[in-house]
Structures are given as C-alpha cells and as structure tokens.
C-alpha positions as CSV (number, residue, x, y, z in Angstrom):
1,X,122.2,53.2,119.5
2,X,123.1,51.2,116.0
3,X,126.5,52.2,116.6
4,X,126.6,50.6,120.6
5,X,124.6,47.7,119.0
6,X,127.4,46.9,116.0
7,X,130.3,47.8,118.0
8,X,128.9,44.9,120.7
9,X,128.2,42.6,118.0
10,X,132.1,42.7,116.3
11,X,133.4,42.4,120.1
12,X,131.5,39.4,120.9
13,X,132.5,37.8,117.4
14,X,136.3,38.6,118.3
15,X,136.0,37.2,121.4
16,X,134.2,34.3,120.3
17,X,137.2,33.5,117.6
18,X,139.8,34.2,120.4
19,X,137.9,30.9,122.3
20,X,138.0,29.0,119.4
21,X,141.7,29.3,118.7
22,X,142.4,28.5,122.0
23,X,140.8,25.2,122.0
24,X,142.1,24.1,118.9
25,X,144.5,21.3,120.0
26,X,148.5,21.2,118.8
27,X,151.1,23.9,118.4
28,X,152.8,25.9,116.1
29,X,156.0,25.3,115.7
30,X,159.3,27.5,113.7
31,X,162.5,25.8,113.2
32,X,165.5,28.1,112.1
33,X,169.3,26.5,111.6
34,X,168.8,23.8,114.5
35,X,166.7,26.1,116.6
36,X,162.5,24.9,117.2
37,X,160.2,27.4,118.1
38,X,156.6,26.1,119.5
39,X,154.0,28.4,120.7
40,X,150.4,27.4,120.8
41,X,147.8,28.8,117.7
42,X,146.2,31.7,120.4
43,X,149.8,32.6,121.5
44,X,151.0,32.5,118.0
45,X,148.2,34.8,116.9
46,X,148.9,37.6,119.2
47,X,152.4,37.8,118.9
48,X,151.7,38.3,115.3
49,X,149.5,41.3,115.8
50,X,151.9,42.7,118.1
51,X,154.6,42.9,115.4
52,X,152.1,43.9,112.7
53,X,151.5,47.1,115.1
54,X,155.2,47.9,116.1
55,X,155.8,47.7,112.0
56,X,153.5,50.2,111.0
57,X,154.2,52.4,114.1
58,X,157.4,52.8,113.1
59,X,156.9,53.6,109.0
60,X,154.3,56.4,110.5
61,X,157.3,57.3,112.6
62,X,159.4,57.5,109.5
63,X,156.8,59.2,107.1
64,X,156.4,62.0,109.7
65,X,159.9,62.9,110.2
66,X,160.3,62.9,106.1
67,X,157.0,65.1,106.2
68,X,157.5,67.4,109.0
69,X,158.3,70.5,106.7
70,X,154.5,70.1,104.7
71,X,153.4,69.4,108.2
72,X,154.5,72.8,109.5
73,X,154.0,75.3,106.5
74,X,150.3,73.5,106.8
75,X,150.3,74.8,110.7
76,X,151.7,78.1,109.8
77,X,149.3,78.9,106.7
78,X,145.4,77.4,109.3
79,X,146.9,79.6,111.6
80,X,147.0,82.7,109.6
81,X,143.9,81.6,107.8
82,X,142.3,81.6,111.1
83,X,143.7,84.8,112.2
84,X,142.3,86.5,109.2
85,X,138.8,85.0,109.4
86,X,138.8,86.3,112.7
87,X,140.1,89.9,111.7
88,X,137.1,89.4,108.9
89,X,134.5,88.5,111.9
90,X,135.1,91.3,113.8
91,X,135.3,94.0,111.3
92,X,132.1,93.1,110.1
93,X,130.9,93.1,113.3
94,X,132.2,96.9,113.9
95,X,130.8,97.8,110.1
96,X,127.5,96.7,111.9
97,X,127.8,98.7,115.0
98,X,129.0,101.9,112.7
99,X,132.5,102.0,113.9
100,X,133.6,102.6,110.4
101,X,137.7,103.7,112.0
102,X,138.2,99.7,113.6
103,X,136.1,98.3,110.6
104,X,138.6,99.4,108.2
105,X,141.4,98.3,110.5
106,X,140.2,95.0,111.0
107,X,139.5,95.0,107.0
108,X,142.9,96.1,106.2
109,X,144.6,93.3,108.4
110,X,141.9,90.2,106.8
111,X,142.9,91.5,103.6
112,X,146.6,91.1,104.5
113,X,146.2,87.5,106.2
114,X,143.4,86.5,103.2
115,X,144.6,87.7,100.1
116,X,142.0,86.7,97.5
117,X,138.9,86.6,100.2
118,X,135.9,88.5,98.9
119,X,134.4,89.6,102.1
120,X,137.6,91.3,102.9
121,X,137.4,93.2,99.7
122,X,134.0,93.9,100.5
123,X,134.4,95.2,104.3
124,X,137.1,97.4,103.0
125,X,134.4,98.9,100.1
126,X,131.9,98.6,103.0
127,X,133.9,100.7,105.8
128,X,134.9,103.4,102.8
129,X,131.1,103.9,102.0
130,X,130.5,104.4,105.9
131,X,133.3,106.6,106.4
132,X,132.0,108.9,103.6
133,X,135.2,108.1,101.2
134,X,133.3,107.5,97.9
135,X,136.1,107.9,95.8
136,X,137.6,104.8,97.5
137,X,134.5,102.7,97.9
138,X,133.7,103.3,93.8
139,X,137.7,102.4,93.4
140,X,137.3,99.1,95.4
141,X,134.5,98.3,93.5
142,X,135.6,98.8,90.2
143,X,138.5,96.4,91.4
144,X,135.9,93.9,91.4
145,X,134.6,93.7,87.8
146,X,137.5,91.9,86.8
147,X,137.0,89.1,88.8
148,X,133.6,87.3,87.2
149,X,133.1,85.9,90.9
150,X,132.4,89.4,92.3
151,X,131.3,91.0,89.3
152,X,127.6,91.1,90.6
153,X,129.1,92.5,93.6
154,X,131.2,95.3,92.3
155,X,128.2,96.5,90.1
156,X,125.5,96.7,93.1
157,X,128.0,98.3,95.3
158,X,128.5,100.9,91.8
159,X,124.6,101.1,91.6
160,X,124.7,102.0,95.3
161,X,127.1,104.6,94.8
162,X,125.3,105.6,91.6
163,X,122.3,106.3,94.0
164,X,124.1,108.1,96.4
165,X,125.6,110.2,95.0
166,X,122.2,111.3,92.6
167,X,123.4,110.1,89.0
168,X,120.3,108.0,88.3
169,X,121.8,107.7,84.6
170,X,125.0,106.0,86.0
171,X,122.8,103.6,88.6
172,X,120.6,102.7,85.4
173,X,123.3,101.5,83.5
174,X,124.9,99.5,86.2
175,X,121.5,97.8,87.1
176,X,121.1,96.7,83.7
177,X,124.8,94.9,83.3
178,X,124.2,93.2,86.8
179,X,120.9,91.7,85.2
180,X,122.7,90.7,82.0
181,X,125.3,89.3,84.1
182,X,123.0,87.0,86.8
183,X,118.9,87.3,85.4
184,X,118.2,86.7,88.4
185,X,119.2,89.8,90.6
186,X,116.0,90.9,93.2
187,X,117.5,94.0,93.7
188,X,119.0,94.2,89.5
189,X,115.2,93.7,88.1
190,X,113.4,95.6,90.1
191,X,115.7,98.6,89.7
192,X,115.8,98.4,85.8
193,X,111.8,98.1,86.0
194,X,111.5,101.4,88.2
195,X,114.2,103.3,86.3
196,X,112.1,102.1,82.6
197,X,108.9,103.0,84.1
198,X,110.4,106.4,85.1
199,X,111.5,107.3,82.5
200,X,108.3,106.4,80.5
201,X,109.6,103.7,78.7
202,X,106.9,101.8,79.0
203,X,107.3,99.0,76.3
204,X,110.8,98.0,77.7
205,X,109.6,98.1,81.3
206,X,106.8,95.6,80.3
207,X,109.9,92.9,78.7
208,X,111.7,93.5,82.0
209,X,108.7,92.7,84.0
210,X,108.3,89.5,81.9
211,X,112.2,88.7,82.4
212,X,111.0,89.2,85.7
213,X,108.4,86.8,86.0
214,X,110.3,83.9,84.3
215,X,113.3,84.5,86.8
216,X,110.4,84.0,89.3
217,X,111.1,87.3,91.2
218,X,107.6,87.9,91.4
219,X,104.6,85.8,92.3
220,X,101.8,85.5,89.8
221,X,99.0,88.3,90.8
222,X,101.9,91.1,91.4
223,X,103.0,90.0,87.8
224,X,99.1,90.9,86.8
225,X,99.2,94.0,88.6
226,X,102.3,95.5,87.5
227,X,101.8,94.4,83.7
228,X,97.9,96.3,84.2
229,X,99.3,99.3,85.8
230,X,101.9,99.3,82.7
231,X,99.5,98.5,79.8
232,X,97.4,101.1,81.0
233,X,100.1,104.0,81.4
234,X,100.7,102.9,77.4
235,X,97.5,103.4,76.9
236,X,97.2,107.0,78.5
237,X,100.5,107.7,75.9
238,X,98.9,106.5,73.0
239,X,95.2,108.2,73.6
240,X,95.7,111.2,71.1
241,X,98.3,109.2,68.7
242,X,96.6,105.8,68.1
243,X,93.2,105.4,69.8
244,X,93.3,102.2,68.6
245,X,96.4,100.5,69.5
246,X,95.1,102.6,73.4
247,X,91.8,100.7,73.4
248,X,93.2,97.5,73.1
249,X,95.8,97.9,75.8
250,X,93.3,99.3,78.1
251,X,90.8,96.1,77.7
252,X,94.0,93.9,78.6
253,X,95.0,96.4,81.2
254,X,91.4,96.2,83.1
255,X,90.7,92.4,82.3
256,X,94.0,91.8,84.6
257,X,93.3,94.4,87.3
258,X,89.3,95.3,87.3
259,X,90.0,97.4,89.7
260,X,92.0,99.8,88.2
261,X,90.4,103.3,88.0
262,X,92.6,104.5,85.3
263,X,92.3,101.9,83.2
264,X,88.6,101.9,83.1
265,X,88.7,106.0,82.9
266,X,90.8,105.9,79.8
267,X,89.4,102.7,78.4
268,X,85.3,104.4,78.7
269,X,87.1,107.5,76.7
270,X,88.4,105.5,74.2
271,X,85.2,103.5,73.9
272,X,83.1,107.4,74.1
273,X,85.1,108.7,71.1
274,X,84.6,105.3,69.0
275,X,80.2,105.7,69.9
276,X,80.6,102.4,72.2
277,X,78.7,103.5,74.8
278,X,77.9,100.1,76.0
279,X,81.5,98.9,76.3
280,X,82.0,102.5,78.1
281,X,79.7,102.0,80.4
282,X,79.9,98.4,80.8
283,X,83.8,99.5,82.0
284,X,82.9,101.7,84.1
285,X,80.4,99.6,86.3
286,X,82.8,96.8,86.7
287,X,84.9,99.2,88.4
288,X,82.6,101.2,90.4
289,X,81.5,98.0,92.0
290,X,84.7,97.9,93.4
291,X,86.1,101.2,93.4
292,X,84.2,104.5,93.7
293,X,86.2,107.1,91.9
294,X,85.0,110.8,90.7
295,X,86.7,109.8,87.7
296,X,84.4,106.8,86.5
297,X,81.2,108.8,87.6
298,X,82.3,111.7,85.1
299,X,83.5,108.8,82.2
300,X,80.0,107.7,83.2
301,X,78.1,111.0,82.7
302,X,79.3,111.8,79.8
303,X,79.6,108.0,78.1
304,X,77.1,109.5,75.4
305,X,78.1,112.6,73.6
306,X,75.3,115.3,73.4
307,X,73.2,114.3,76.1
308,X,71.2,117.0,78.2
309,X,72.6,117.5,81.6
310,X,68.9,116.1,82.7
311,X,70.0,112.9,81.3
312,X,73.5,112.9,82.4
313,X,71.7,113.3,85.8
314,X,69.8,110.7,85.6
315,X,72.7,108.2,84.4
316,X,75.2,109.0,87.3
317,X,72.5,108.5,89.9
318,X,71.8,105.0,88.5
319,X,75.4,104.9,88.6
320,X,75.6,105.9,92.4
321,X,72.8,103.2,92.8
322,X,75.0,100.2,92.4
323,X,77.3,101.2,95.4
324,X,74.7,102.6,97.5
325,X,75.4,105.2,100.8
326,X,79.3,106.2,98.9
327,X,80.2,109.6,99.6
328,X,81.9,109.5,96.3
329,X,78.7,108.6,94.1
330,X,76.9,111.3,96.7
331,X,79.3,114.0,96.0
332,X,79.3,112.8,91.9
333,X,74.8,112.9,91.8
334,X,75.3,116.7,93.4
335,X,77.9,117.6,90.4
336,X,75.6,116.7,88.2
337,X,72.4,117.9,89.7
338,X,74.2,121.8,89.9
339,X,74.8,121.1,85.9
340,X,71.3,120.7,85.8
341,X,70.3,123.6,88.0
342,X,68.2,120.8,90.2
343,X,69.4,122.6,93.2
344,X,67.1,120.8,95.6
345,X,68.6,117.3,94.4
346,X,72.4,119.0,94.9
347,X,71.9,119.9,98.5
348,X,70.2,116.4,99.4
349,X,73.0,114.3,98.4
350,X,75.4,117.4,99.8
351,X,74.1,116.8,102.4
352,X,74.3,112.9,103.2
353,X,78.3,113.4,102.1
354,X,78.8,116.3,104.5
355,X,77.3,114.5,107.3
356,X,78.9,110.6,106.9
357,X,82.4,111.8,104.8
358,X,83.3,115.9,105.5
359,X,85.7,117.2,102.6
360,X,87.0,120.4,101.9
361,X,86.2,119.4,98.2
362,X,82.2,119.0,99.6
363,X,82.5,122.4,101.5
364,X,83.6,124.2,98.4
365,X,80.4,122.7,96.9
366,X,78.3,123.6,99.2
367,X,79.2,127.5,98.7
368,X,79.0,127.0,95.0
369,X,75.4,125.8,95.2
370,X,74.6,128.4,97.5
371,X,76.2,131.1,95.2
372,X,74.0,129.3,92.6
373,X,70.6,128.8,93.9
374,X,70.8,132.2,96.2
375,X,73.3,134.3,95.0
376,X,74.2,134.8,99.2
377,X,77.7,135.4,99.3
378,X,77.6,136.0,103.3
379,X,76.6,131.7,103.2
380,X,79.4,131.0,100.2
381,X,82.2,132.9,102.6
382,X,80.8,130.7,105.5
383,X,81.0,127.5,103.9
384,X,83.8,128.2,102.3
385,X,85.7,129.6,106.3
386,X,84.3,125.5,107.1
387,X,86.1,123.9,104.1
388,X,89.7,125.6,105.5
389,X,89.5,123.5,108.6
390,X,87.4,120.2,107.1
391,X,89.3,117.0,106.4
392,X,91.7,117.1,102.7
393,X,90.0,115.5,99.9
394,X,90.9,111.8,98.7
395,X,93.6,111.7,96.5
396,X,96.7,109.8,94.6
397,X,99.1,109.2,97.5
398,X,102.7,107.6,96.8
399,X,105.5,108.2,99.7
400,X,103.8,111.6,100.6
401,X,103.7,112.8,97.4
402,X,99.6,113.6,96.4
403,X,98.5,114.4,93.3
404,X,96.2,115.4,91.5
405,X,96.8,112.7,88.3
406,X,97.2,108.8,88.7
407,X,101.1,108.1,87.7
408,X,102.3,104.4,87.3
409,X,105.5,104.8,89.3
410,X,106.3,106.3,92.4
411,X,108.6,109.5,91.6
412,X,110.3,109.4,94.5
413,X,111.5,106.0,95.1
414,X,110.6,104.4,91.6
415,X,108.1,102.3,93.0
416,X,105.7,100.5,90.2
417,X,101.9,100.9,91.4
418,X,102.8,103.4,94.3
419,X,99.6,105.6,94.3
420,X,96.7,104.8,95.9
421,X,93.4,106.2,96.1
422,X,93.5,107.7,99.6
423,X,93.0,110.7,102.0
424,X,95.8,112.1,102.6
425,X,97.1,112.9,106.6
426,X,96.3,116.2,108.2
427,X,94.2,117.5,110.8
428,X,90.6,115.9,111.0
429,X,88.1,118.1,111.2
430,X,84.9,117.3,113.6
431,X,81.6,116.5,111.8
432,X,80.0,118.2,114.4
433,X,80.5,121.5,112.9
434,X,77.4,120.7,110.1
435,X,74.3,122.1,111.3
436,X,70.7,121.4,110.1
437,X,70.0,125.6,110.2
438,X,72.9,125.4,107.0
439,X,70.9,123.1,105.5
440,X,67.4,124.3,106.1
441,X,67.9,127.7,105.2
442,X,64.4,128.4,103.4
443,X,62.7,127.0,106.5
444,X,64.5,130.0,108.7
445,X,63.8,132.4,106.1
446,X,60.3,131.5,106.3
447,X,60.2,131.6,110.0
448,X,61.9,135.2,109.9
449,X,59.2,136.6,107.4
450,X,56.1,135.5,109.2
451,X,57.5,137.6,112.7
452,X,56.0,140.6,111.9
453,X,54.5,141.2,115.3
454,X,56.1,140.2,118.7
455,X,54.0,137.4,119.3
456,X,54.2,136.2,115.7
457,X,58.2,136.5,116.8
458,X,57.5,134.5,119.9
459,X,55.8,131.8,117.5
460,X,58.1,131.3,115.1
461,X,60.6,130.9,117.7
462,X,58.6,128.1,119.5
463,X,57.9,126.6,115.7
464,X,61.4,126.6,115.1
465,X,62.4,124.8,118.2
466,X,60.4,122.1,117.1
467,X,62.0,118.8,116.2
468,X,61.0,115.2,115.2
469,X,58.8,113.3,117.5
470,X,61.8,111.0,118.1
471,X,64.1,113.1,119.8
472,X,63.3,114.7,123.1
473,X,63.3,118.9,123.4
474,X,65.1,121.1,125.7
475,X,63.7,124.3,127.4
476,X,63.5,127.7,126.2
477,X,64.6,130.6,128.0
478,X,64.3,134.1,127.3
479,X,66.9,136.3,128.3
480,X,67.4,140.4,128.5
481,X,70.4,141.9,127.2
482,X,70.7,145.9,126.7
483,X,66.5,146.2,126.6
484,X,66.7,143.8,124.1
485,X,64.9,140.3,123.9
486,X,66.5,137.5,123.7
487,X,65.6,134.3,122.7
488,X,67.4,131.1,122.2
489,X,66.3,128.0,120.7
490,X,68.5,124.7,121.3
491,X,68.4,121.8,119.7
492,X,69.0,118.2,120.6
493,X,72.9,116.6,119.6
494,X,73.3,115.1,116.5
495,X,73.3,116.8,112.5
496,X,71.5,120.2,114.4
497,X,73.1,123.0,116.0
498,X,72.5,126.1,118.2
499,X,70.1,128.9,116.5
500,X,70.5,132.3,118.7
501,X,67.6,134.8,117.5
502,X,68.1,138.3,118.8
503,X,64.7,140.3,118.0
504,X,64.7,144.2,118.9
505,X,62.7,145.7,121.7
506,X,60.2,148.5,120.8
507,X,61.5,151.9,121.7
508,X,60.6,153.2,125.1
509,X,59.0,149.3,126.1
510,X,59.5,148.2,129.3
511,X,62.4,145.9,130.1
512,X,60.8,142.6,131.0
513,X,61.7,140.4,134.0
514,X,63.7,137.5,133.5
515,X,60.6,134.4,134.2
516,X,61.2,131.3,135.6
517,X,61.2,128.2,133.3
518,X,61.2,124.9,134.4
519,X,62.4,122.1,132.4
520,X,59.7,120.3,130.2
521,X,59.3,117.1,130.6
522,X,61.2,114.7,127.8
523,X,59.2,114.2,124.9
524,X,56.5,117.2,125.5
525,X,56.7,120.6,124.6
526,X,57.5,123.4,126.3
527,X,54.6,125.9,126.6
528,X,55.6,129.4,125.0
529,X,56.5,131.9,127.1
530,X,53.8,134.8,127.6
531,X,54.3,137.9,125.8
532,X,55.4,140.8,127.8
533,X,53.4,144.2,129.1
534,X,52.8,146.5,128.0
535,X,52.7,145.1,124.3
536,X,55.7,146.5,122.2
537,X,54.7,147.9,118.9
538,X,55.6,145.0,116.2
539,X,59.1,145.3,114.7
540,X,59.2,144.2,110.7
541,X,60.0,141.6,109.4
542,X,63.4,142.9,108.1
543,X,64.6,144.4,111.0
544,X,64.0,140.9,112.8
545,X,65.4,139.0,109.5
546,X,68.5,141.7,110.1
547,X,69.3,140.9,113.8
548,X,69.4,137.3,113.2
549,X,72.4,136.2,114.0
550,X,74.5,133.1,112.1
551,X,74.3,129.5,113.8
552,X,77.5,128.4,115.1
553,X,78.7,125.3,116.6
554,X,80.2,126.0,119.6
555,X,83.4,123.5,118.8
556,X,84.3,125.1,115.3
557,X,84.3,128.9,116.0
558,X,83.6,130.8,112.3
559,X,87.2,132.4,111.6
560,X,87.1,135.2,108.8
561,X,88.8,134.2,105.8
562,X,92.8,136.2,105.6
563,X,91.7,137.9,102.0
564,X,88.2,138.4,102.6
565,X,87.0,141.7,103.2
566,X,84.1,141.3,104.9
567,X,80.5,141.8,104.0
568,X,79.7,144.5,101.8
569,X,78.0,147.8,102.1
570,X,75.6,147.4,98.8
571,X,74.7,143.7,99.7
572,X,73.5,144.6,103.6
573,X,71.2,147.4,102.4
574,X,70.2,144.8,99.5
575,X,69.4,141.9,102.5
576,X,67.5,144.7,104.6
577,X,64.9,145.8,101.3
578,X,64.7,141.9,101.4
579,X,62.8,140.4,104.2
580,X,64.4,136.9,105.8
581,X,67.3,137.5,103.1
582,X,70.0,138.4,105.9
583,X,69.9,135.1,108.3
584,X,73.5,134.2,106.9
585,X,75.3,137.6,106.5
C-alpha cells in the first residue's frame, strides 16, 4: 500500500514538472556551422532522454557481448549446481524411505555434481550405514575429521558406529573429542555423562554434568537431580573407606533431592555409626513423608544400636504413623512385630497390606508368621501356593531390568537416574483370593473344639455363619453326600470367603432327608436347622477338626506347589491327637 502510495506520489510530481516546462515561454535553440536548431524546452527535454536511453542500451549491448563467455560458464556451473541439489533431495528422501540401493545412487551422482557439499558426504556415510557396509560408513567418516567443518560430524557418525558395533571403549572416546571439539553437543554430553557414570567414575561424571549445565543442556532441577543421584552413588563408594567424606556427600545429595531413598538410607547409616541418631532419624522422616521405602523403615528401626526389638517396634510404628494407611509402612510394623514375637500385632497390619496392596513379598510373610506363631506347615504351604500367583513385589525398575539394589545409571542404555521405585509388569493377581477364615484361624479352631456332639456341631456351624450386623446373611443349607452331613456356611462378598464343613455321620444313623430352606429375610437370621432322628451318637471333636476341609475362593483354585510333597504322615497323626489343629492341612 506504501509502495502504490509513493509510486503515485513521484508520477504526479513528473507529471506536474512535464506541465511546467511546457508553459515556460521561448525556445531552445542549437546552431552548428550556419545551421539553427529550435525546439521548444518540453520538446528539447524528451529528445534528450531518448538519446540518454539509446546510449546506454547500446554499452549494455557491448558489455554483454565482451561478457558472454562469464555469462555462460555461470549458466553451465547453476545448472549443475542445481542438478546436484536435486540428486542430494532425493537421495535423502530414499535414505528416509529405507531404499538404501537408489540412496547411494543418488549420493554418488550429488557428490559428483557438488564436490565439496557435506550432505553428500553424509548421504553417502548415511546409505553405507543402512546398507550394512560399516567398513565404508567408518571410512567416510574418518574422511571427515580432516575437515574442522564436519569434524563434529565424522565423530558422531564414529560414535554411532562405535555403538553399533558394541565397542563402548571406542564410542567413549569419540564422545569425549566431539565435546572438546563443540561444548555444546546434546548428544556429546550426555553420552560422556552415561559412559562416566557407568563406569563408576563418579567424580568426573559430576564435572561433566557441570560442563553440562553451563552449556545449558539441562534445565536447572534435572541439574539437581542428576548431581543428587551422583553425590549419593559417591557416597555408597566411600561408606567403608571414608565415612566422613560419605556423610557429607550424602547431606548434599538429599538437601537437593529429598526424595531420594538412597540417599537418606545411606546418609541414616552414616549418621547410625557416628551415634547421631537424631540426624538419622531426622533423614529418614523427610523422606518417608514423601517416599515410603522398606529401606528407610529398616535405617529407621535400627537408627539406635542395641535397642530391644520391643523398642524397635515401637519406633517403626511411629514411623508408619506419619504416612498413615501405606502398605509399605504396614508390611515394615509386621517385620518388626515377628522380631518381637508380637504375633497378634504382625497379622493385623498383614492383614490391612494383604487386603489394600497383595504382594508375593506379603504372602511369604504371612507363611512365615504362621510357621512362627503355629508351627502349621499345611497353612505356610498354602500361603506360600497364594504368593506364586499374587502380584510381584515393588522394586528398582530401569528399561526392564529390576533389581534388587538402587544403581545410579541405567545398565542398559546408560541412562542417569533410570530406576524407579515401582512394581514391576506381570500378571495381577485378584484380591479376592484373601479370606477372613485365613485370618481368623483361632476363631475356627475354637468353633471345631466346642462340636463335640451333633447339635454342638450344628451350633457352631450357625455361630460361625454369623457376621457383622452391617452386612446381610445368606441361607444355610444342609446337604447329604455318601450318609454324610453336609453343611455349608457362606458368607457375604467382600474380605470373607466360602467355609465348607463336612462333619461325619454316626455309623448305622439314618440318612436324613434333604429339608426345605427358605431364604431369610436380609438382615435376620436364619433359624438353625433341627437336628436329625434318631440322634447320632456325638463324633469328637478331632474327628470333626479332621474332616474340615480348607476355605477356598472359588476364583483362585489352591494349586500344590511342583517340589512340595504333600502333607506328611507324622504331622496328620500329630493334628488328629490335637483337637481343631487340622482346619488348614
């Protein structure tokens, strides 16, 4: 619009000068040898342009025809500078689509048409790596480290190679020239960090990180993290060699990232073995708060040295306090409960970590407190048949590798601050599998010892099907199977399961009729059922503890263990001197 507006503006002002020379009065008038020539001041003016632009049309004439050698090799040397660029187009275009055959064609003809172009060096490197000729890609590269302007490019297509090809030695060194050459690589730092940290060269790895940061490659809370996760793998070096030296690199290491579990873990240690149990535990709890680890709650237990297992008990459950309803702090109160034989305690919080966050690790807990407390193999080997199928426990997860220790760096891709605390994948197992009759096992044993007649049988039964005034019953119904009486007892949905009793018919007794029962209404008991006639004679109390048979949940089937050998000969007759001893075996 400017443009329109100026262009206008010098038009007019032409114009308007072309008027006022044409009103200017007189003539202009040329006399040569005798001869006058008159023309008025408007006519004279444009005759005078018209030579001026016949003049310097013909020197341009006469410049071109001087020129017209320049003007050609000039025309010859765009046009093959344009064929090549084009040749250079499309073979990066077939690199991209794989065709690595026409990519190398298309790179062999740019190279020819651009002699000293990069990319064409580079597509032909490029199409070699594709094509599987490494001995020619590493050639073309090396071609480039004379050049300083594709240095840097010759030593990441070497590092490349390097990785390839497995020689992590070889791709180290060539990382480390292309970061002396340009400080700031991406791809340069970030590879001499990994390979440092790999190689547990911690205290370079911490002045590449810092090269790092002043190249600003990384933002500022990724520089805290990495420099924690770095300080504190020093510090888990230096544990046994200089305490010292460890304890201050762990402070620095968990004032930068409080939520480092390893940092804290080694940094309560250090504290422990120096008698600062405040700093230890004031550690621990900043890190709890924010991430429950079994780690911490054992640093935590045992932040006092000599302390009873009574008080260690007491210190991890104030522990578990500040991050109330954690599976983790659950599962670390029951560790310490079985230390100090408070069995009762164990199976509570056992319980509550079974029922919101199933483990195999909580499983295999559950059958050592029951080896513990009861010495009942028959309900280890069953809790231990529930941990095969329950979820995996948490663990340090980097690129699906788990392990068992915290490491700074992934091992498989060189990854700084690759593990994480998590589960790792695998088949979820239902939480519907925990019953309340696994839990409650002294309340069955109980009910199994006090059915020393039938109708003391019938009782307990009934007793047993009670439940909490909150949650509605369901009918009982008494079945006969082979002259034998049958009675189930079902429980509503939720942490309890289905108990199937199987008491023994007197010898000789009549076989019942199946009654009738009609639903109860929801909320109100069922009335028991009357006892048969004629009265049987009253089985004992082990024979009813010995025909009890296990609770099962109907969606996780009990599968026998491949190695174990079932129950054995010496602990059934044990269970049968021992009334209500044999509800689990």
């Amino acid at each position: 619009m400017i443009r329109a507006f100026v262009f206008f503006a010098l038009l007019f002002v032409v114009a308007l000068g072309l008027a006022w020379m044409a009103d200017l009065p007189g003539v202009i008038s040329i006399g040569w040898e005798g001869y006058a020539w008159e023309q008025p001041p408007i006519v004279a003016a444009l005759l005078l342009g018209v030579f001026l632009a016949l003049f310097l049309g013909a020197v341009w004439l006469v410049l071109t025809i001087l020129r017209s050698p320049k003007i050609a090799g000039r025309f010859f040397r765009r046009r093959r500078r344009d064929r090549g660029y084009q040749a250079l187009s499309s073979g990066l275009i077939a690199l991209g689509t794989g065709n690595a055959r026409l990519a190398r064609k298309l790179g062999l003809e740019a190279d020819k048409l651009l002699t000293h172009e990069p990319a064409a060096k580079l597509l032909l490197a490029q199409a070699a790596q594709l094509s599987g000729q490494h001995s020619e890609a590493r050639q073309r590269f090396e071609a480039m480290l004379d050049n300083p302007q594709t240095r840097a490019l010759g030593l990441h297509g070497l590092f490349v190679e390097a990785e390839r090809q497995g020689e992590p030695v070889a791709a180290r060194h060539y990382a480390e020239e292309a970061l002396k050459a340009q400080p700031g690589l991406d791809w340069a730092g970030r590879a001499v960090l990994g390979y440092q940290a790999v190689a547990n060269d911690f205290e370079a790895a911490v002045a590449t990180l810092e090269r790092n940061f002043s190249a600003k490659l990384i933002d500022k809370p990724t520089y805290r993290r990495h420099r924690a996760v770095l300080l504190t793998a020093r510090a888990l070096e230096m544990e046994d060699r200089d305490p010292d030296q460890a304890m201050t690199l762990a402070k620095e290491a968990h004032g930068l990232a409080v939520d480092l579990v390893p940092a804290a873990v080694v940094g309560a240690r250090l504290a422990t073995r120096k008698g600062d149990v405040r700093k230890a535990v004031k550690l621990i709890e900043a890190t709890w708060r924010l991430s429950p680890h079994p780690d911490l709650a054992e640093a935590y237990a045992h932040a006092r040295i000599g302390d009873s297992a009574q008080d260690r008990l007491k210190r991890v459950k104030a522990l578990a306090l500040m991050r109330a309803h954690s599976a983790t702090g659950a599962l670390a109160v029951a560790r310490a409960a079985m230390e100090a034989r408070d069995f009762a305690e164990a199976r509570e919080q056992l319980k509550f970590a079974l029922t919101s966050e199933p483990s195999r690790g909580a499983f295999v807990m559950m059958a050592e407190l029951e080896e513990a407390e009861h010495g009942d193999k028959g309900r280890m080997r069953e809790w231990l048949a529930r941990a095969v199928q329950a979820p995996a426990d948490v663990a340090w997860v980097a690129d699906g590798i788990v392990s068992a220790d915290w490491k700074p760096v992934s091992p498989l891709t060189g990854r700084l601050d690759a593990f994480e605390w998590i589960r790792p994948q695998g088949p979820e197992a239902d939480a519907a599998l925990i019953t309340d009759a696994l839990f409650d096992a002294p309340r069955l044993e109980a009910a199994a010892e006090a059915a020393s007649t039938t109708a003391g049988v019938l009782a307990a039964a009934a007793k047993a099907s009670e439940t909490k005034p909150t949650r509605p019953e369901k009918p009982q119904a008494t079945d006969v199977v082979d002259a034998e009486v049958v009675t189930t007892v079902t429980k509503p949905a939720g942490n309890a399961g289905t108990a199937t009793t199987v008491f023994p018919a007197a010898p000789g007794a009549a076989t019942p009729a199946k009654p009738t029962v009609k639903p109860a209404a929801a909320g109100v008991a069922s009335p028991p059922p009357a006892p048969p006639a004629p009265p049987a004679p009253p089985a004992t109390a082990s024979q009813a503890a010995a025909r009890t048979v296990a609770p099962a949940s109907p969606d996780f089937p009990l599968k026998r263990m491949p190695d174990d050998p079932g129950p054995d000969a010496a602990d059934e007759k044990e269970k049968q001197r021992e009334p209500g001893a044999a509800f689990f075996g």
